[in-house]
C-alpha positions in Angstrom: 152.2 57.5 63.8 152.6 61.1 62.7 150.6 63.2 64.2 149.6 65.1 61.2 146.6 63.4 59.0 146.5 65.2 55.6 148.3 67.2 53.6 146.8 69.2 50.9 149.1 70.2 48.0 148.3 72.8 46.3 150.1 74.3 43.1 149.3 78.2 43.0 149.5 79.5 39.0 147.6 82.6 37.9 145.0 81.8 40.3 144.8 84.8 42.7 140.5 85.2 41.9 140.2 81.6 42.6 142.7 80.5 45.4 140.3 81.9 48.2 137.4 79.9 47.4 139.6 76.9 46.7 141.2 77.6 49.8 138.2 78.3 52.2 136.4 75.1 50.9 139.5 73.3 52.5 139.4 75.1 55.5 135.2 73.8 55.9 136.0 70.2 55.6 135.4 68.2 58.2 137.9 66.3 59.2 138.7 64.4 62.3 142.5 65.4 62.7 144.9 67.8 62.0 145.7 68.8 58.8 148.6 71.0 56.6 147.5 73.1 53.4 150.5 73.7 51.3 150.3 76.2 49.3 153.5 76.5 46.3 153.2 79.4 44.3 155.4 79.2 41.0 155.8 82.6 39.0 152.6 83.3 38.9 152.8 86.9 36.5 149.0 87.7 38.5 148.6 88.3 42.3 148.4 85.3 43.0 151.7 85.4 46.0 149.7 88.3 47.7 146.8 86.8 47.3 148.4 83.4 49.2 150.5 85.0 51.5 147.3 86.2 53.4 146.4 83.4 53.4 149.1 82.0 55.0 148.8 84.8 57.9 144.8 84.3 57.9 145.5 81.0 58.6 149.2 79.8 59.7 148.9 77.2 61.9 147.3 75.4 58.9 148.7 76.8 55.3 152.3 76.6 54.8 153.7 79.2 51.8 156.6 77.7 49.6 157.6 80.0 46.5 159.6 79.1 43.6 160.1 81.2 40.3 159.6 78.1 37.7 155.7 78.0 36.6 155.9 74.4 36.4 152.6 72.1 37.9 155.0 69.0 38.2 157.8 70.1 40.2 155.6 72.6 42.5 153.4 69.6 43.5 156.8 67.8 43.6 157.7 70.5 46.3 154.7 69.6 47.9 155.3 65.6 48.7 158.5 66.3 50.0 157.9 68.8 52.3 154.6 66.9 53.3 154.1 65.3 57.0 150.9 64.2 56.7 150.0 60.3 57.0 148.2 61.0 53.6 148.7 63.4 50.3 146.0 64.9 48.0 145.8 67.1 45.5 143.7 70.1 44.8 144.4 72.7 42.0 144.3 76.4 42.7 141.1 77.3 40.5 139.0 74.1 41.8 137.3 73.7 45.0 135.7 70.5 47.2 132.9 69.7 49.1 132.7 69.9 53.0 132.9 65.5 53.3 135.1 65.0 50.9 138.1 64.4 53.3 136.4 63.2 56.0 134.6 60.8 53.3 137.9 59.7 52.3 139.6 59.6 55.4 137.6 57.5 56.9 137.6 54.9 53.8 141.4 54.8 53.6 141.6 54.1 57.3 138.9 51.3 57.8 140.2 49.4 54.2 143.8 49.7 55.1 144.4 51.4 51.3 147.1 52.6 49.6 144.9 55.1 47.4 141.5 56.2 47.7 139.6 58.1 44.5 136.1 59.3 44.3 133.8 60.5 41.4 133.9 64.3 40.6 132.0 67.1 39.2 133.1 68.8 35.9 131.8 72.6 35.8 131.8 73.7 32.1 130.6 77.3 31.5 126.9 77.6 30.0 126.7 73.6 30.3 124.9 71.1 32.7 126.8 70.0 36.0 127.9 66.4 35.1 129.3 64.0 37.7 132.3 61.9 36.7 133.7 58.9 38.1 134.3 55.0 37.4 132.3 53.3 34.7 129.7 52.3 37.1 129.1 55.8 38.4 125.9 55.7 39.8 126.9 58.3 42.4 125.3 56.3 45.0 128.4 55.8 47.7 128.7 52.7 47.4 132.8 51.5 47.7 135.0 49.4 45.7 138.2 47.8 46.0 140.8 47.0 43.8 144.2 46.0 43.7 146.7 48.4 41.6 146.3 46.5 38.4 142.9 46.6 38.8 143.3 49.9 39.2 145.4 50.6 36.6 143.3 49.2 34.0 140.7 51.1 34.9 143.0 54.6 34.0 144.6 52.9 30.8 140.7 52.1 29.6 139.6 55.3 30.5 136.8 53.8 32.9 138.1 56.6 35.6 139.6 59.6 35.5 143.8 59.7 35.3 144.1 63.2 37.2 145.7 62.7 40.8 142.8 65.4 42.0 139.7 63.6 43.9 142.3 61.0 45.0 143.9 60.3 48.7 147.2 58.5 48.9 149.2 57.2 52.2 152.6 59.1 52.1 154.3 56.1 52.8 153.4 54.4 49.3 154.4 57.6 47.2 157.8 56.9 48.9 160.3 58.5 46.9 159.0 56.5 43.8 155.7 58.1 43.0 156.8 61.7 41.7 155.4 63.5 39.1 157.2 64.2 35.3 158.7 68.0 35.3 158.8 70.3 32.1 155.7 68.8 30.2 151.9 69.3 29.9 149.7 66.4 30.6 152.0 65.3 33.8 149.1 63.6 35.1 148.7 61.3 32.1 152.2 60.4 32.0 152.0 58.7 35.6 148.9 58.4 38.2 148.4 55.2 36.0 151.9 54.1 37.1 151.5 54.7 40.9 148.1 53.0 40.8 149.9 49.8 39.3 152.3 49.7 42.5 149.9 50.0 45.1 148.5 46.7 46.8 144.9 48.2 47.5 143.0 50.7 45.7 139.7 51.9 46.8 136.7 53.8 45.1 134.2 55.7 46.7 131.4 56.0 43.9 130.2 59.7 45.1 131.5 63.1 43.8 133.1 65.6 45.4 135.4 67.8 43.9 134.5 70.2 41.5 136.4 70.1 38.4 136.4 73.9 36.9 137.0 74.3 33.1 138.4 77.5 32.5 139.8 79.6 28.7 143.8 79.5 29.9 143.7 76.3 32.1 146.7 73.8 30.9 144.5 71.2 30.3 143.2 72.7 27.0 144.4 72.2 23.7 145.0 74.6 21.4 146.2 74.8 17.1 149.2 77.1 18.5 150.4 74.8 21.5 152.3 72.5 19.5 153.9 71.0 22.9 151.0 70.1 24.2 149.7 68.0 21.7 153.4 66.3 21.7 153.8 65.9 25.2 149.7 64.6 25.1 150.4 61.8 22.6 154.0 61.0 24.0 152.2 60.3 27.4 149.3 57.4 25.6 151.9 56.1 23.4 154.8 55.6 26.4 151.4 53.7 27.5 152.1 50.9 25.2 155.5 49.7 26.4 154.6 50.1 30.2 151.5 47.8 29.7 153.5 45.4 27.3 156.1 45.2 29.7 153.9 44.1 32.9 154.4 40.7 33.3 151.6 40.1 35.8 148.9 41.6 33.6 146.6 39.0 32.6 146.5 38.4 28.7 143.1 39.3 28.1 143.2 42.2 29.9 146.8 43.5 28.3 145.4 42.7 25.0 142.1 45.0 25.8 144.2 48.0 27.5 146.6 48.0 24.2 144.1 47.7 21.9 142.4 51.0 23.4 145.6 53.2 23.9 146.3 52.6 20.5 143.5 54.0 19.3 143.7 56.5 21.8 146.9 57.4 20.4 145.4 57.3 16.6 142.9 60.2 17.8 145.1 62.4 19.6 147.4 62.2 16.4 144.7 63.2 14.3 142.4 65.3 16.4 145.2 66.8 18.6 148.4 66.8 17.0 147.6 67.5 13.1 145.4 70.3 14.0 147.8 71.6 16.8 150.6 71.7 14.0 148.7 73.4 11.0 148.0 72.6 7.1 151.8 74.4 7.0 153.7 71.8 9.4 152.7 68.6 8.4 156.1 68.4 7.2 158.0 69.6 10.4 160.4 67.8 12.1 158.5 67.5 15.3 155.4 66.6 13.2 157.0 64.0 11.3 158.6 62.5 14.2 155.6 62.0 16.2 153.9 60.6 12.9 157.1 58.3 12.8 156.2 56.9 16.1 152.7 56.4 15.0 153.6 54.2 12.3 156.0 51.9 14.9 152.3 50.5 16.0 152.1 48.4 12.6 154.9 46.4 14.2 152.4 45.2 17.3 151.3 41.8 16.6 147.8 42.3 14.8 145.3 40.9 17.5 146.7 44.6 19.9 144.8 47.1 17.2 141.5 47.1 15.7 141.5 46.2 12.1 140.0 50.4 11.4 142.7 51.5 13.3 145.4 49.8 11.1 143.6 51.0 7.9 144.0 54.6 9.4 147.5 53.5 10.1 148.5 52.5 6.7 146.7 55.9 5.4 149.1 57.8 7.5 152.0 55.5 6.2 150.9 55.8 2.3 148.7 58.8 1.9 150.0 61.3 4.4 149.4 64.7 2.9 145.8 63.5 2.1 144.8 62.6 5.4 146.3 65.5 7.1 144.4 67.8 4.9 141.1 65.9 5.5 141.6 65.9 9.0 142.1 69.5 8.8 139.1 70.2 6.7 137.0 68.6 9.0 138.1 70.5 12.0 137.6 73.6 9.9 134.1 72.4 9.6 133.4 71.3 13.3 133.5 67.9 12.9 
Protein backbone atom coordinates (compact mmCIF):
# COMPACT_ATOMS: atom_id res chain seq x y z
CA UNK A 1 0.00 0.00 0.00
CA UNK A 2 1.59 3.38 -0.62
CA UNK A 3 2.34 5.12 2.04
CA UNK A 4 1.13 8.36 0.93
CA UNK A 5 -2.94 8.98 1.24
CA UNK A 6 -3.81 12.02 -0.85
CA UNK A 7 -2.69 14.08 -3.28
CA UNK A 8 -4.02 17.47 -3.87
CA UNK A 9 -3.55 18.88 -7.33
CA UNK A 10 -3.57 22.10 -7.70
CA UNK A 11 -3.30 24.17 -11.03
CA UNK A 12 -1.77 27.66 -10.08
CA UNK A 13 -3.03 30.53 -12.90
CA UNK A 14 -3.17 34.20 -12.02
CA UNK A 15 -3.96 33.37 -8.57
CA UNK A 16 -1.14 34.77 -6.40
CA UNK A 17 -4.06 36.81 -3.83
CA UNK A 18 -5.82 33.64 -3.57
CA UNK A 19 -3.40 30.64 -3.52
CA UNK A 20 -2.58 31.30 0.30
CA UNK A 21 -5.94 30.92 1.56
CA UNK A 22 -6.59 27.99 -0.81
CA UNK A 23 -3.49 26.67 0.33
CA UNK A 24 -3.76 27.12 4.18
CA UNK A 25 -7.37 25.67 4.13
CA UNK A 26 -5.49 22.42 2.93
CA UNK A 27 -2.92 22.57 5.30
CA UNK A 28 -6.06 22.68 8.37
CA UNK A 29 -7.71 19.60 7.10
CA UNK A 30 -7.78 16.90 9.21
CA UNK A 31 -6.71 14.10 7.82
CA UNK A 32 -5.53 10.80 9.28
CA UNK A 33 -2.42 10.17 7.00
CA UNK A 34 0.05 11.70 5.07
CA UNK A 35 -0.67 13.81 2.42
CA UNK A 36 1.21 15.76 -0.94
CA UNK A 37 -0.04 19.29 -2.20
CA UNK A 38 1.06 19.74 -5.70
CA UNK A 39 1.24 22.85 -6.65
CA UNK A 40 1.77 23.42 -11.00
CA UNK A 41 2.08 26.84 -11.74
CA UNK A 42 1.59 27.50 -15.69
CA UNK A 43 2.63 31.06 -16.93
CA UNK A 44 0.93 32.75 -14.76
CA UNK A 45 1.75 36.72 -16.13
CA UNK A 46 0.87 37.75 -12.00
CA UNK A 47 3.06 36.60 -8.95
CA UNK A 48 1.60 33.82 -8.60
CA UNK A 49 5.40 31.52 -8.88
CA UNK A 50 6.64 33.75 -5.97
CA UNK A 51 3.72 33.58 -4.29
CA UNK A 52 3.87 29.41 -4.55
CA UNK A 53 7.42 28.97 -4.19
CA UNK A 54 7.01 30.15 -0.47
CA UNK A 55 4.91 28.16 -0.16
CA UNK A 56 6.73 25.33 -1.12
CA UNK A 57 9.67 26.45 1.48
CA UNK A 58 6.82 27.29 4.20
CA UNK A 59 5.87 24.02 3.85
CA UNK A 60 8.18 21.26 1.84
CA UNK A 61 7.76 18.23 3.30
CA UNK A 62 4.07 18.70 2.07
CA UNK A 63 3.80 21.06 -1.28
CA UNK A 64 5.66 19.98 -4.12
CA UNK A 65 6.33 23.03 -6.95
CA UNK A 66 6.19 21.92 -10.65
CA UNK A 67 6.36 24.93 -13.29
CA UNK A 68 5.59 24.85 -16.87
CA UNK A 69 5.31 27.90 -19.26
CA UNK A 70 1.76 26.76 -21.09
CA UNK A 71 -1.29 28.46 -19.08
CA UNK A 72 -3.28 25.55 -19.82
CA UNK A 73 -5.77 23.94 -16.74
CA UNK A 74 -5.78 20.48 -18.54
CA UNK A 75 -2.31 19.58 -19.03
CA UNK A 76 -1.16 21.26 -15.51
CA UNK A 77 -3.65 19.03 -13.66
CA UNK A 78 -2.44 16.38 -16.21
CA UNK A 79 1.07 17.10 -14.62
CA UNK A 80 -0.45 16.59 -11.46
CA UNK A 81 -1.86 12.75 -11.81
CA UNK A 82 1.32 11.70 -13.06
CA UNK A 83 3.59 12.89 -10.78
CA UNK A 84 0.96 11.90 -7.90
CA UNK A 85 1.77 9.06 -5.24
CA UNK A 86 -1.03 9.33 -3.28
CA UNK A 87 -3.51 6.20 -2.89
CA UNK A 88 -6.21 9.00 -3.92
CA UNK A 89 -6.27 12.29 -6.31
CA UNK A 90 -8.43 15.43 -5.84
CA UNK A 91 -8.69 18.47 -7.21
CA UNK A 92 -8.75 22.02 -5.90
CA UNK A 93 -8.45 25.20 -8.04
CA UNK A 94 -6.09 27.95 -7.01
CA UNK A 95 -8.80 30.74 -6.24
CA UNK A 96 -11.22 28.18 -4.13
CA UNK A 97 -10.75 26.97 -0.79
CA UNK A 98 -12.33 23.78 1.52
CA UNK A 99 -13.46 23.12 4.72
CA UNK A 100 -11.41 21.57 7.57
CA UNK A 101 -13.54 17.77 7.21
CA UNK A 102 -13.69 17.76 3.89
CA UNK A 103 -10.85 15.22 3.36
CA UNK A 104 -11.12 13.49 6.34
CA UNK A 105 -15.09 13.37 5.43
CA UNK A 106 -14.14 11.85 2.30
CA UNK A 107 -11.46 9.79 3.23
CA UNK A 108 -12.97 7.97 5.43
CA UNK A 109 -16.13 7.23 2.99
CA UNK A 110 -13.91 6.06 0.10
CA UNK A 111 -12.16 3.67 2.47
CA UNK A 112 -15.14 2.04 4.45
CA UNK A 113 -17.28 1.70 0.80
CA UNK A 114 -14.39 0.40 -1.12
CA UNK A 115 -15.14 3.31 -3.95
CA UNK A 116 -13.67 4.25 -6.90
CA UNK A 117 -14.85 8.02 -6.64
CA UNK A 118 -16.30 9.91 -3.88
CA UNK A 119 -18.16 13.51 -4.54
CA UNK A 120 -19.81 15.79 -2.11
CA UNK A 121 -22.16 18.85 -2.39
CA UNK A 122 -20.44 22.34 -2.56
CA UNK A 123 -20.87 25.86 -1.91
CA UNK A 124 -21.02 28.48 -4.76
CA UNK A 125 -19.85 32.04 -3.52
CA UNK A 126 -21.19 34.66 -5.97
CA UNK A 127 -20.33 38.30 -5.09
CA UNK A 128 -23.34 40.43 -3.57
CA UNK A 129 -25.46 37.09 -3.57
CA UNK A 130 -26.65 34.52 -0.98
CA UNK A 131 -24.30 31.49 -0.12
CA UNK A 132 -26.07 28.58 -1.97
CA UNK A 133 -25.07 24.90 -1.42
CA UNK A 134 -24.92 22.67 -4.48
CA UNK A 135 -24.91 19.08 -4.82
CA UNK A 136 -27.11 15.99 -6.15
CA UNK A 137 -30.78 16.44 -6.90
CA UNK A 138 -31.61 15.40 -3.43
CA UNK A 139 -29.36 17.91 -1.78
CA UNK A 140 -30.66 18.14 1.48
CA UNK A 141 -27.29 18.78 2.93
CA UNK A 142 -27.90 16.48 5.68
CA UNK A 143 -24.77 13.79 5.31
CA UNK A 144 -26.49 11.26 4.48
CA UNK A 145 -24.38 8.79 1.70
CA UNK A 146 -25.24 7.28 -1.50
CA UNK A 147 -23.93 4.80 -3.80
CA UNK A 148 -23.90 4.30 -7.19
CA UNK A 149 -22.38 2.45 -9.85
CA UNK A 150 -20.68 4.59 -12.76
CA UNK A 151 -23.66 4.63 -14.94
CA UNK A 152 -25.50 5.61 -12.27
CA UNK A 153 -23.20 8.08 -11.86
CA UNK A 154 -22.95 9.13 -15.14
CA UNK A 155 -26.43 9.87 -15.63
CA UNK A 156 -26.54 11.88 -12.92
CA UNK A 157 -23.61 14.44 -14.73
CA UNK A 158 -25.31 14.02 -18.26
CA UNK A 159 -28.86 15.09 -16.49
CA UNK A 160 -27.31 17.67 -14.75
CA UNK A 161 -28.65 16.25 -11.24
CA UNK A 162 -24.81 16.87 -9.90
CA UNK A 163 -22.23 18.94 -10.78
CA UNK A 164 -19.61 17.72 -13.80
CA UNK A 165 -16.49 19.71 -12.28
CA UNK A 166 -13.77 17.11 -10.91
CA UNK A 167 -13.53 19.71 -7.74
CA UNK A 168 -15.39 18.35 -4.45
CA UNK A 169 -14.59 14.88 -5.78
CA UNK A 170 -11.98 12.05 -4.43
CA UNK A 171 -10.74 9.44 -6.80
CA UNK A 172 -8.44 6.13 -6.09
CA UNK A 173 -5.25 6.64 -8.31
CA UNK A 174 -5.48 3.36 -9.33
CA UNK A 175 -8.84 3.80 -11.34
CA UNK A 176 -7.59 7.04 -13.19
CA UNK A 177 -4.86 4.66 -14.46
CA UNK A 178 -3.59 6.07 -17.41
CA UNK A 179 -7.17 6.32 -18.88
CA UNK A 180 -8.79 8.99 -17.00
CA UNK A 181 -6.83 12.26 -18.23
CA UNK A 182 -8.16 15.43 -18.83
CA UNK A 183 -8.66 17.21 -22.69
CA UNK A 184 -5.59 19.81 -23.31
CA UNK A 185 -6.03 23.21 -25.32
CA UNK A 186 -9.87 23.80 -24.65
CA UNK A 187 -12.11 25.56 -22.15
CA UNK A 188 -14.77 23.58 -20.49
CA UNK A 189 -12.16 20.49 -19.96
CA UNK A 190 -14.26 19.38 -17.24
CA UNK A 191 -17.37 18.95 -19.28
CA UNK A 192 -15.72 17.20 -21.90
CA UNK A 193 -14.84 14.14 -19.43
CA UNK A 194 -15.59 13.70 -15.48
CA UNK A 195 -18.82 12.20 -17.08
CA UNK A 196 -16.63 9.67 -18.87
CA UNK A 197 -14.47 8.57 -15.81
CA UNK A 198 -17.57 8.28 -13.74
CA UNK A 199 -19.03 5.79 -16.42
CA UNK A 200 -15.90 3.45 -15.91
CA UNK A 201 -15.85 3.26 -12.38
CA UNK A 202 -17.58 0.19 -10.60
CA UNK A 203 -18.65 2.23 -7.42
CA UNK A 204 -19.39 5.81 -7.00
CA UNK A 205 -20.25 7.29 -3.77
CA UNK A 206 -22.06 10.64 -2.67
CA UNK A 207 -21.68 12.31 0.47
CA UNK A 208 -24.82 14.78 0.58
CA UNK A 209 -22.93 17.66 2.65
CA UNK A 210 -20.93 20.59 1.21
CA UNK A 211 -17.64 21.37 1.54
CA UNK A 212 -15.83 23.19 -0.93
CA UNK A 213 -16.32 26.60 -1.70
CA UNK A 214 -16.91 27.30 -5.22
CA UNK A 215 -15.57 31.18 -5.72
CA UNK A 216 -17.09 33.01 -8.81
CA UNK A 217 -14.77 35.55 -9.87
CA UNK A 218 -14.75 38.54 -13.25
CA UNK A 219 -11.61 36.57 -15.28
CA UNK A 220 -12.29 32.97 -14.08
CA UNK A 221 -12.42 30.51 -17.27
CA UNK A 222 -15.59 29.33 -16.41
CA UNK A 223 -17.34 32.54 -17.68
CA UNK A 224 -18.66 33.31 -20.85
CA UNK A 225 -18.15 36.15 -22.67
CA UNK A 226 -19.64 37.84 -26.47
CA UNK A 227 -15.75 38.14 -27.33
CA UNK A 228 -14.60 34.48 -26.37
CA UNK A 229 -15.76 32.93 -29.41
CA UNK A 230 -13.72 29.58 -28.23
CA UNK A 231 -15.32 29.19 -25.39
CA UNK A 232 -18.67 29.02 -26.46
CA UNK A 233 -17.31 26.41 -29.27
CA UNK A 234 -15.40 24.29 -27.15
CA UNK A 235 -18.73 24.58 -24.52
CA UNK A 236 -21.16 23.28 -27.13
CA UNK A 237 -18.61 20.81 -28.72
CA UNK A 238 -18.30 19.22 -25.17
CA UNK A 239 -22.68 18.59 -24.73
CA UNK A 240 -22.95 17.74 -28.28
CA UNK A 241 -19.77 14.94 -28.23
CA UNK A 242 -22.35 13.90 -25.30
CA UNK A 243 -24.71 12.49 -27.77
CA UNK A 244 -22.54 9.84 -29.45
CA UNK A 245 -20.86 8.71 -26.06
CA UNK A 246 -24.42 8.06 -24.55
CA UNK A 247 -25.79 6.55 -27.91
CA UNK A 248 -22.90 4.40 -28.13
CA UNK A 249 -23.16 2.80 -24.42
CA UNK A 250 -24.52 -0.38 -24.90
CA UNK A 251 -25.24 -1.18 -21.21
CA UNK A 252 -27.32 2.00 -20.69
CA UNK A 253 -30.79 1.05 -20.09
CA UNK A 254 -33.23 2.31 -22.83
CA UNK A 255 -35.18 4.49 -20.75
CA UNK A 256 -32.60 6.03 -19.24
CA UNK A 257 -30.50 6.65 -22.67
CA UNK A 258 -33.59 8.01 -24.12
CA UNK A 259 -33.96 10.59 -21.01
CA UNK A 260 -30.02 11.60 -20.92
CA UNK A 261 -30.32 12.34 -24.92
CA UNK A 262 -33.28 13.97 -24.79
CA UNK A 263 -31.76 16.55 -22.12
CA UNK A 264 -28.30 17.07 -23.76
CA UNK A 265 -30.05 17.99 -26.75
CA UNK A 266 -31.66 20.58 -25.49
CA UNK A 267 -28.84 21.44 -23.55
CA UNK A 268 -27.02 21.80 -26.73
CA UNK A 269 -30.13 23.89 -28.29
CA UNK A 270 -29.47 26.55 -25.33
CA UNK A 271 -25.85 26.86 -25.33
CA UNK A 272 -26.27 27.40 -29.31
CA UNK A 273 -28.56 30.13 -28.70
CA UNK A 274 -27.66 31.59 -25.35
CA UNK A 275 -23.84 30.88 -25.65
CA UNK A 276 -22.70 30.61 -29.03
CA UNK A 277 -25.03 33.23 -31.06
CA UNK A 278 -24.38 35.90 -28.58
CA UNK A 279 -20.56 34.83 -28.19
CA UNK A 280 -20.28 35.29 -32.11
CA UNK A 281 -22.15 38.79 -32.63
CA UNK A 282 -25.17 40.14 -34.96
CA UNK A 283 -21.82 40.44 -37.57
CA UNK A 284 -20.70 36.56 -37.47
CA UNK A 285 -23.68 34.69 -37.81
CA UNK A 286 -22.32 34.01 -41.09
CA UNK A 287 -18.68 32.93 -40.11
CA UNK A 288 -17.22 29.87 -40.81
CA UNK A 289 -16.89 28.71 -37.20
CA UNK A 290 -20.49 29.96 -36.63
CA UNK A 291 -21.91 28.15 -39.40
CA UNK A 292 -20.20 25.04 -38.62
CA UNK A 293 -21.28 24.71 -35.20
CA UNK A 294 -24.93 25.57 -36.45
CA UNK A 295 -24.15 22.75 -39.06
CA UNK A 296 -23.80 20.39 -36.29
CA UNK A 297 -26.86 21.58 -34.68
CA UNK A 298 -28.99 20.70 -37.44
CA UNK A 299 -27.27 16.86 -37.55
CA UNK A 300 -29.85 16.36 -34.38
CA UNK A 301 -32.94 16.25 -36.88
CA UNK A 302 -31.46 13.01 -37.94
CA UNK A 303 -31.96 11.35 -34.14
CA UNK A 304 -34.93 9.28 -34.25
CA UNK A 305 -37.87 11.57 -32.98
CA UNK A 306 -38.66 9.99 -29.51
CA UNK A 307 -34.53 11.48 -28.35
CA UNK A 308 -35.76 15.36 -28.64
CA UNK A 309 -38.66 17.20 -27.38
CA UNK A 310 -41.18 18.08 -29.96
CA UNK A 311 -40.17 22.39 -28.94
CA UNK A 312 -36.81 21.52 -29.32
CA UNK A 313 -37.23 20.32 -33.00
CA UNK A 314 -39.51 23.34 -33.86
CA UNK A 315 -36.40 25.46 -32.73
CA UNK A 316 -34.41 23.09 -34.77
CA UNK A 317 -36.19 23.61 -37.97
CA UNK A 318 -36.21 27.54 -37.23
CA UNK A 319 -32.44 27.35 -37.24
CA UNK A 320 -32.56 25.11 -40.43
CA UNK A 321 -35.20 27.47 -42.38
CA UNK A 322 -35.14 30.91 -40.74
CA UNK A 323 -31.61 31.39 -39.62
CA UNK A 324 -30.89 35.08 -39.82
CA UNK A 325 -34.34 35.65 -38.00
CA UNK A 326 -33.65 33.71 -35.13
CA UNK A 327 -30.21 34.80 -34.62
CA UNK A 328 -31.28 38.35 -34.60
CA UNK A 329 -34.08 37.56 -32.01
CA UNK A 330 -31.88 35.77 -29.90
CA UNK A 331 -29.67 38.70 -29.95
CA UNK A 332 -32.34 41.17 -29.24
CA UNK A 333 -33.30 39.51 -26.40
CA UNK A 334 -29.95 39.30 -24.79
CA UNK A 335 -29.64 43.01 -25.55
CA UNK A 336 -32.72 43.23 -23.43
CA UNK A 337 -31.71 40.91 -20.53
CA UNK A 338 -33.80 38.27 -21.25
Amino acid sequence: MDSMLLSIIIPVYNVAQYIVKCVDSIINQEIKGKYEIILVENGSSDDSYEVVESLSMRYPDIVRLIRIDIPDVSKARNIGIDCAKGKYVTFIDGDDWIEPTMFGALLDIAQSYDADIVESNYFLNVPGKELRIIGDNLCLNEGKVYVKNGLQAMADILLEKCTSSPCGRIYLRKFLGKECRFPEGVFYEDHACIYRWSSLAEKVVHLDKAFYHYEIRAGSTTGITQKSRKKAADFFNAEFDRIAFVSGNELMDAATKKEVIRHITHRCIHIFGKVCIIAYGADNIYNPEMLSLRSKLLDMLNLPWSLIRYEDRIRLLRIKYGWRGYAMKKMRKSECGR
